[in-house]
FIROBA-237323 format. One record per residue (C-alpha): residue number from 1; x, y, z. Coordinates in Angstrom, 1 decimal, decimal comma. Each point is the difference from the previous one (the first is absolute). Layout:
N
k / px / py / pz
NUM / X / Y / Z
...
end
This chain:
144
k / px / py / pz
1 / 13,9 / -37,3 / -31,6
2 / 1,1 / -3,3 / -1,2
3 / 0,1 / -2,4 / -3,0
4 / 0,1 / -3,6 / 0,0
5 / 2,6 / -0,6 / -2,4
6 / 0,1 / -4,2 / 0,1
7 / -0,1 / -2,7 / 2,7
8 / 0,5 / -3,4 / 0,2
9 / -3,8 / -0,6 / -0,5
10 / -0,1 / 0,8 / -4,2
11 / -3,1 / -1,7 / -0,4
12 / -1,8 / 0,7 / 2,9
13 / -2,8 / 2,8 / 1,1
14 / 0,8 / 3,4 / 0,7
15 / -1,6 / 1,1 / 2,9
16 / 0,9 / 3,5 / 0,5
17 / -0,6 / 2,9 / -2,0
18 / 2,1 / 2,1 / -2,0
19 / -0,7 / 4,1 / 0,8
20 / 2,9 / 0,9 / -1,9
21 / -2,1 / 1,0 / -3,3
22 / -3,0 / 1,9 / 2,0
23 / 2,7 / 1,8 / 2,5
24 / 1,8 / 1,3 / -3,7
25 / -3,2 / 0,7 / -1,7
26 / -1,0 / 2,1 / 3,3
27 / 2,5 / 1,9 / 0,1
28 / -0,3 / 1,0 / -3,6
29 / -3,5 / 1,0 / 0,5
30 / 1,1 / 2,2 / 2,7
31 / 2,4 / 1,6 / -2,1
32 / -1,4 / 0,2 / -3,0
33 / -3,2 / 1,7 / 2,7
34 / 2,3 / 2,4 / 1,9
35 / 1,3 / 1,4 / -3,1
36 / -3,3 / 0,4 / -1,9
37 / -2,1 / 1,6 / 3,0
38 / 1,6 / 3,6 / -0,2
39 / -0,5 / -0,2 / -3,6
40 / -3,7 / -0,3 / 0,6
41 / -0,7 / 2,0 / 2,6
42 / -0,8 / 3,3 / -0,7
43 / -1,6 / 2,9 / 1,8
44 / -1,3 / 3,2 / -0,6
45 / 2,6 / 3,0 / 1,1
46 / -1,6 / 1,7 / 3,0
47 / 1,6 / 2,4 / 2,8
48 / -1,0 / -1,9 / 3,4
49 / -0,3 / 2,0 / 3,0
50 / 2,5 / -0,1 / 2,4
51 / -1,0 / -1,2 / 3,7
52 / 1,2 / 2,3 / 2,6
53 / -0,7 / -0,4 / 3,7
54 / -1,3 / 2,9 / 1,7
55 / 0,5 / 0,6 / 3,3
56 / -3,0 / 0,2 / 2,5
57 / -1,4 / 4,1 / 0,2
58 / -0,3 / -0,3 / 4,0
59 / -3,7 / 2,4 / 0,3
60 / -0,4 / 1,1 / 3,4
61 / -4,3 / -2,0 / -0,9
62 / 2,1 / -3,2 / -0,4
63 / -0,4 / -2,3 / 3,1
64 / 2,9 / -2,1 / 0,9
65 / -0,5 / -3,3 / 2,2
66 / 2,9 / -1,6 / 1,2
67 / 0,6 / -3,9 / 0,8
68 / 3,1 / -1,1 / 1,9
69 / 1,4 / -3,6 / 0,2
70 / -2,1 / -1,1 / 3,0
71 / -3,3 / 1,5 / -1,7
72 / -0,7 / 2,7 / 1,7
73 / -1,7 / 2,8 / -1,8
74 / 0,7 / 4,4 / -0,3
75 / -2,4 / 2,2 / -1,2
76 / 3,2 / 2,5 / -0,8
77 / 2,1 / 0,0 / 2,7
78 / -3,2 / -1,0 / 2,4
79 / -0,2 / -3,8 / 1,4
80 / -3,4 / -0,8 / -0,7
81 / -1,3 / -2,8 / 2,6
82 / -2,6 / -2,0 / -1,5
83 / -1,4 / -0,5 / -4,0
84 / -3,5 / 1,0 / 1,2
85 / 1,6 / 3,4 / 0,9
86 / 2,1 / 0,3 / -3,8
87 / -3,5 / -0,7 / -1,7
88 / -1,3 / 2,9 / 2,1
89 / 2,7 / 2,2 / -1,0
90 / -0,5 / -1,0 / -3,7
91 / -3,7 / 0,4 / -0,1
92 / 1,2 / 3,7 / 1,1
93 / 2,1 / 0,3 / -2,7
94 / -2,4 / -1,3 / -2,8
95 / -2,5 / 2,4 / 0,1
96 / 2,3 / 2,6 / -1,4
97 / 0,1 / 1,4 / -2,9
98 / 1,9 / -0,8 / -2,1
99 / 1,1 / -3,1 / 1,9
100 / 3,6 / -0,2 / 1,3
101 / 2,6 / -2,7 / -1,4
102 / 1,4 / -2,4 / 3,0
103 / 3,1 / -1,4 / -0,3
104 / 0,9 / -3,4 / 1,5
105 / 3,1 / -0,4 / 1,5
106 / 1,3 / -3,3 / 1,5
107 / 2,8 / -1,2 / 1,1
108 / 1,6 / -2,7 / -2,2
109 / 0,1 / -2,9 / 3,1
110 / -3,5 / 0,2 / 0,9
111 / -2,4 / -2,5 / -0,6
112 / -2,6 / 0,7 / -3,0
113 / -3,3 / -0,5 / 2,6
114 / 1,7 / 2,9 / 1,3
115 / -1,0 / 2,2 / -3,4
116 / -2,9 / -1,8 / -0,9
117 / -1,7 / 1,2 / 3,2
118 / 1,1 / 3,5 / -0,5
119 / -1,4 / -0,8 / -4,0
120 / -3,2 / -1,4 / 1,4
121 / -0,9 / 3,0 / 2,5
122 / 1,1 / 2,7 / -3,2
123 / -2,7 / -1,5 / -1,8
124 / -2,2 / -0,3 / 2,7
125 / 0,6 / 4,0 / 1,0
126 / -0,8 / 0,8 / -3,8
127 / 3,0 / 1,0 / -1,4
128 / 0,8 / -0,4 / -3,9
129 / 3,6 / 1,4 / -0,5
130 / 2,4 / -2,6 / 1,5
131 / 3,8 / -0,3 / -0,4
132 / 2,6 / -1,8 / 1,4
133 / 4,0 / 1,8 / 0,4
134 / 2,7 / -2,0 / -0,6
135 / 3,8 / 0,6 / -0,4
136 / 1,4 / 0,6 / -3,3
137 / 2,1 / -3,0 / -1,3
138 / 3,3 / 1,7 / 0,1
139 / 1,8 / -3,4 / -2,0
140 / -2,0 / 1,0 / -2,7
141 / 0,7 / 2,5 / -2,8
142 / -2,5 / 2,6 / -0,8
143 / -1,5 / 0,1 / -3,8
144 / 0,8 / 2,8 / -1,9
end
């Protein structure tokens, strides 16, 4: 920030602007906001929940399919071959009751075609409950 404090040129047009006087008045504003916004704000005392993250209850009903890096799929620990086969083995699997939870797992490196297939034949075999496992974040702190 600059001021023109006198030139040669006395008498002659200024061309530039002076922001000076709208930089100070700013930054008044701001202060005079940042102190005044506390003062105004005002909420109602209530007890929030805490969020706690519950691990997964493994049920021997729950279905686990299993995508590795290259995108090959497991039905539990089984390779299955083909997606025409999975929807065949989910169809299975819908009509009970009540219906069992699958749980997506994929690796981190394979490409998301990869789960949207395995999404696409889940909703194709019938099944509602759908999850996906993941690793817990460990750089993260838990809430308490």
């Amino acid at each position: 920030m600059s001021m023109s404090v006198g030139s040669s040129e006395e008498a002659g047009i200024m061309s530039e602007i002076n922001t000076t006087p709208l930089v100070d008045i700013m930054l008044v504003l701001l202060i005079i906001f940042l102190i005044t916004i506390p003062v105004i704000t005002k909420t109602v005392p209530v007890n929030v929940p805490k969020a706690v993250n519950i691990p997964t209850q493994t049920k021997p009903e729950n279905i686990t399919v299993s995508i590795d890096k290259s995108g090959d799929v497991y039905w539990g620990q089984e390779l299955v071959p083909a997606m025409s086969q999975l929807v065949d083995m989910i169809e299975r699997e819908a009509v009970k009751q009540p219906q069992p939870e699958i749980h997506i797992r994929a690796d981190a490196d394979t490409d998301y075609k990869n789960v949207g297939k395995v999404i696409a034949a889940i909703n194709k075999g019938g099944l509602i409950k759908v999850g996906f496992i993941t690793e817990p974040d460990h750089a993260m702190t838990p809430m308490r």
